[in-house]
N, C-alpha and C positions, 0 to 999 in steps of 0.2 A: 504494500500500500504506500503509497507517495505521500510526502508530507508536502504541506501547504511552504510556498517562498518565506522564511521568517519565521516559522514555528520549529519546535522542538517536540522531541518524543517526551518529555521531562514538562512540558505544560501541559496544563487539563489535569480533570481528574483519573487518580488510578483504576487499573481493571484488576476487579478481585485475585482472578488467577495468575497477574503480574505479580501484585503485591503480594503472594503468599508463596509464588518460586523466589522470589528475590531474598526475603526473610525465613524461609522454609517455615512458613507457618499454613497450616489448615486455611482451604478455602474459604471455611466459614469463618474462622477467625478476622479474616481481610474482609471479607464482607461486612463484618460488626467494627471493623476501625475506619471504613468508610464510609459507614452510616454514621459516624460520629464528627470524624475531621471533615468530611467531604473534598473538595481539592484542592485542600491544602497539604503539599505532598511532603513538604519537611515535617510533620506533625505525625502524619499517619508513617510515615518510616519510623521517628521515633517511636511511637505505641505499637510497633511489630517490632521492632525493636526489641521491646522491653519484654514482650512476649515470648522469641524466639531465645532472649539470655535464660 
C-alpha cells in the first residue's frame, strides 16, 4: 500500500495487531490500550510497554 506525499507509517492511529507484534502483547490487550490512548502513539507504546515488562 503507498503512502500519501508527507505522511508517515508512525502517524495515525495504531492497528491492534501492529501494536501487539511490536510489544509481543495479546491482541486483545492492544485493543484495550487503544480504546484508551486512541492515536496517541507514544502513550499507547508506553502502556504495552508496561505490559509486555
Amino acid at each position: 500500500m503507498a503512502q500519501a506525499k508527507g505522511t508517515s507509517a508512525s502517524e495515525g492511529p495504531y492497528d491492534a495487531t501492529t501494536l501487539a507484534k511490536k510489544h509481543r502483547i495479546s491482541v486483545e490487550d492492544a485493543k484495550q490500550i487503544i480504546a484508551q490512548y486512541g492515536d496517541d502513539r507514544k502513550s499507547a507504546d508506553k502502556a504495552a510497554r508496561r505490559i509486555a515488562a
